[in-house]
N, C-alpha and C positions, 0 to 999 in steps of 0.2 A: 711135880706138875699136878695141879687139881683136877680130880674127874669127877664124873658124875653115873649115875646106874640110869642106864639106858630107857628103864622105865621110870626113873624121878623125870629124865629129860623127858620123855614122852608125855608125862601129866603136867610139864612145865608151858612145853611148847603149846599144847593144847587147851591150858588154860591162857597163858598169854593170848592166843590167837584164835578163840573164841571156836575151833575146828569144830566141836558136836554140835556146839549151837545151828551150825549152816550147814548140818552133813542133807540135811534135807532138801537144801535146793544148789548144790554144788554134784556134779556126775563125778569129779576126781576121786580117788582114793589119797585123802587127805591125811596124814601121820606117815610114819614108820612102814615103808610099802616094803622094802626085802632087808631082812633081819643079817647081822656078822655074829661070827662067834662069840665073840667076844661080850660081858654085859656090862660094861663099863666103858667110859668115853671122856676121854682127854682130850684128841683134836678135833673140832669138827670145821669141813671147809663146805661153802655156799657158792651156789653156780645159777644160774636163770634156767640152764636146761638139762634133763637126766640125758647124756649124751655120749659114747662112749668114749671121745675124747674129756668131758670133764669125768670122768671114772677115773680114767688112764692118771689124770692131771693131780687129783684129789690122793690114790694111791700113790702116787711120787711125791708127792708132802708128809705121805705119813696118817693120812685122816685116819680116824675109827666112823665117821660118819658123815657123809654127802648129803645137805641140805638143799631141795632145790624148788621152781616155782613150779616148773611144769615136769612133773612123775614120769612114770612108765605106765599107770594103770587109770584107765577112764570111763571107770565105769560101763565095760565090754567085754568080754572072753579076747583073749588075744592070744594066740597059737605062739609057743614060747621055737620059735623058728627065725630064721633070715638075723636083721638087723637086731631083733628082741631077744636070740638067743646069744647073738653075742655080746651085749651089753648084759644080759642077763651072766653069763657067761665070766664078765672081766669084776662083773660086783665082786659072785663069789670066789674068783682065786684070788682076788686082793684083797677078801676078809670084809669087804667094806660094807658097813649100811648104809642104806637109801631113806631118806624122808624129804617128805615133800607138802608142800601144801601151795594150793591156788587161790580160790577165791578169798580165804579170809586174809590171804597175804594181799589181796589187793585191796583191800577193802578198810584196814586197820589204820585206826583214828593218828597209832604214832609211828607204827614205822610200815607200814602198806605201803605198796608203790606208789597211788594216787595222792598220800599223803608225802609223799617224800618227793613227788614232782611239786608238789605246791610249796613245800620247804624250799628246795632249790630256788625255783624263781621269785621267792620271799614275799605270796601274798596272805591278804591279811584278813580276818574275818572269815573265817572257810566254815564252807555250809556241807551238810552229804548232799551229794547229789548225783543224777544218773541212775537212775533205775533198770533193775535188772533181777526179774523175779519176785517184785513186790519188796527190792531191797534197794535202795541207796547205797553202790558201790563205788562211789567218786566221789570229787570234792569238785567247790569252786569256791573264788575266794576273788579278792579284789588286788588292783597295787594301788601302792599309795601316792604315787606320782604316774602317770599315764605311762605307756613304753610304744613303742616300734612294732611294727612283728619281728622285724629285722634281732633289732636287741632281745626280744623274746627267744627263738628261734638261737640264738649265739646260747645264750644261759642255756637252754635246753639239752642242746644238740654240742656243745664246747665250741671255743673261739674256729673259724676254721673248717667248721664240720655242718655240712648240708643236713636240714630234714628227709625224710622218705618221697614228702610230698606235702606240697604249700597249697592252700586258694586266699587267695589276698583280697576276699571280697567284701570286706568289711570294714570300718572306720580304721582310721588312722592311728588316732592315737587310743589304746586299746589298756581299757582299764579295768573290765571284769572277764573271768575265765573260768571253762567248765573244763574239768580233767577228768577221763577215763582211761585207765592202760590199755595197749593190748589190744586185741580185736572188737572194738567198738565203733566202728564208724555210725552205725546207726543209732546210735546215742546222741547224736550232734541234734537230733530233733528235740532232747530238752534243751539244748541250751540255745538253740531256735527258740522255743517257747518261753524259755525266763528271758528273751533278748541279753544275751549274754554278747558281749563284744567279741569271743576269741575259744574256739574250741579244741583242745588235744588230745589226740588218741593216739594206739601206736600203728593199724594198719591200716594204709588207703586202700582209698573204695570207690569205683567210677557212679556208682548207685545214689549215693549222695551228692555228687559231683552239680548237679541243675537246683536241687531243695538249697544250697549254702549260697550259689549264684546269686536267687531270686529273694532268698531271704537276709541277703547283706550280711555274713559272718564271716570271718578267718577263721580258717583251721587250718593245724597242723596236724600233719600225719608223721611223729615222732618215729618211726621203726617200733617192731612188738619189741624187739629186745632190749631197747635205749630206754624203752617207757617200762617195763618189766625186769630192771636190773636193781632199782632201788630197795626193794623190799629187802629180798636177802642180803642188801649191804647193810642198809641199818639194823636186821637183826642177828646179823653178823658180828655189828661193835655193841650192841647188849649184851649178848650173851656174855662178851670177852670182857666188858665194864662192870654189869652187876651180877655175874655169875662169877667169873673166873678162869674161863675155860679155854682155851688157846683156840683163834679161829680164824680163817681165810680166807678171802672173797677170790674166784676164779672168775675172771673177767675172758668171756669166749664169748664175742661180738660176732653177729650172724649179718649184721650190714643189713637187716630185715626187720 
């Protein structure tokens, strides 16, 4: 089985994923946040959240290393007690390392979240967009044939499966779209301002709720975890395509 030294993957992920570039305006502690014995790494499995059932889940496979979007550490002191000591707790007697990274996973042109919601529903011409710190963290892009929210909304969410929350107040047939993951509802004001047909985020927000009314838009409020599960899936199957390295997406759906 192929591995790799813990610190090639470290300078791999980090240059893939642009992490120092943006340590300055991201609060996570982005890389390698709790170290395993071990300095060499054959499986690594990828989870949306540092959670102690994806621990549990990641050590029953076997991992040397737990890839996820959202850390244990955010830029605060955090009393290694309650909930934190026992996740803290299951890393170390399962041997396991933690790496994590947030914003540049959201953010990344090929396999970022916001990039990977736009792959899915297969639009075309994608722009950055969304600002966030004097950063363009999102995409929007166009279809090529007009859609539904209905149909939109199906691709998004899988055949069967409700958004978090709908405003249907925008055209019909609905041909350009701004995407941000995750908790951005107040980002829906640029795609108000480009007059974008259809806006996606992952959390609702009653705050925005009258600005989308008056300004004629759709938006979908995807769930944070539905709209934050792509990244670590796409860089999930890189790692495993142009590295080598055996690897696992842990799919632990919060229905939020």
């Amino acid at each position: 089985m192929l591995s790799m030294q813990i610190d090639e993957l470290d300078r791999l992920l980090r240059n893939w994923l642009n992490i120092d570039e943006l340590a300055s305006v991201d609060s996570a502690l982005n890389g390698l946040q709790v170290a395993g014995s071990r300095t060499d790494v054959k499986r690594v499995a990828f989870a949306v959240d540092a959670s102690l059932i994806s621990f549990q889940r990641a050590a029953e496979w076997g991992a040397d290393l737990l890839f996820v979007h959202h850390g244990l550490f955010w830029g605060k002191d955090l009393s290694i007690t309650g909930g934190h000591y026992r996740r803290i707790k299951q890393l170390l007697e399962s041997d396991l390392a933690l790496y994590a990274v947030h914003l540049p996973l959201d953010m990344h042109p090929e396999f970022g979240n916001n990039a990977g919601i736009a792959r899915l529903l297969g639009l075309e011409d994608l722009k950055p967009f969304g600002s966030y710190k004097g950063l363009k963290i999102g995409f929007s892009g166009d279809f090529k044939e007009g859609k539904t929210l209905d149909e939109v909304v199906a691709r998004l969410c899988g055949e069967g499966r409700n958004a978090l929350g709908i405003l249907p107040f925008g055209v019909e047939e609905i041909r350009s779209v701004g995407i941000v993951s995750g908790g951005a509802a107040p980002e829906v004001s640029d795609a108000i301002n480009e007059g974008l047909d259809l806006y996606i985020t992952g959390d609702a927000s009653h705050t925005v709720y009258h600005d989308c009314l008056e300004s004629k838009i759709n938006v979908i409020f995807g769930g944070h975890y539905l709209t934050e599960k792509w990244g670590v899936k796409l860089l999930s199957e890189k790692l495993k395509e142009e590295i080598g390295l055996e690897t696992t997406f842990l799919n632990i759906p919060t229905g939020l």
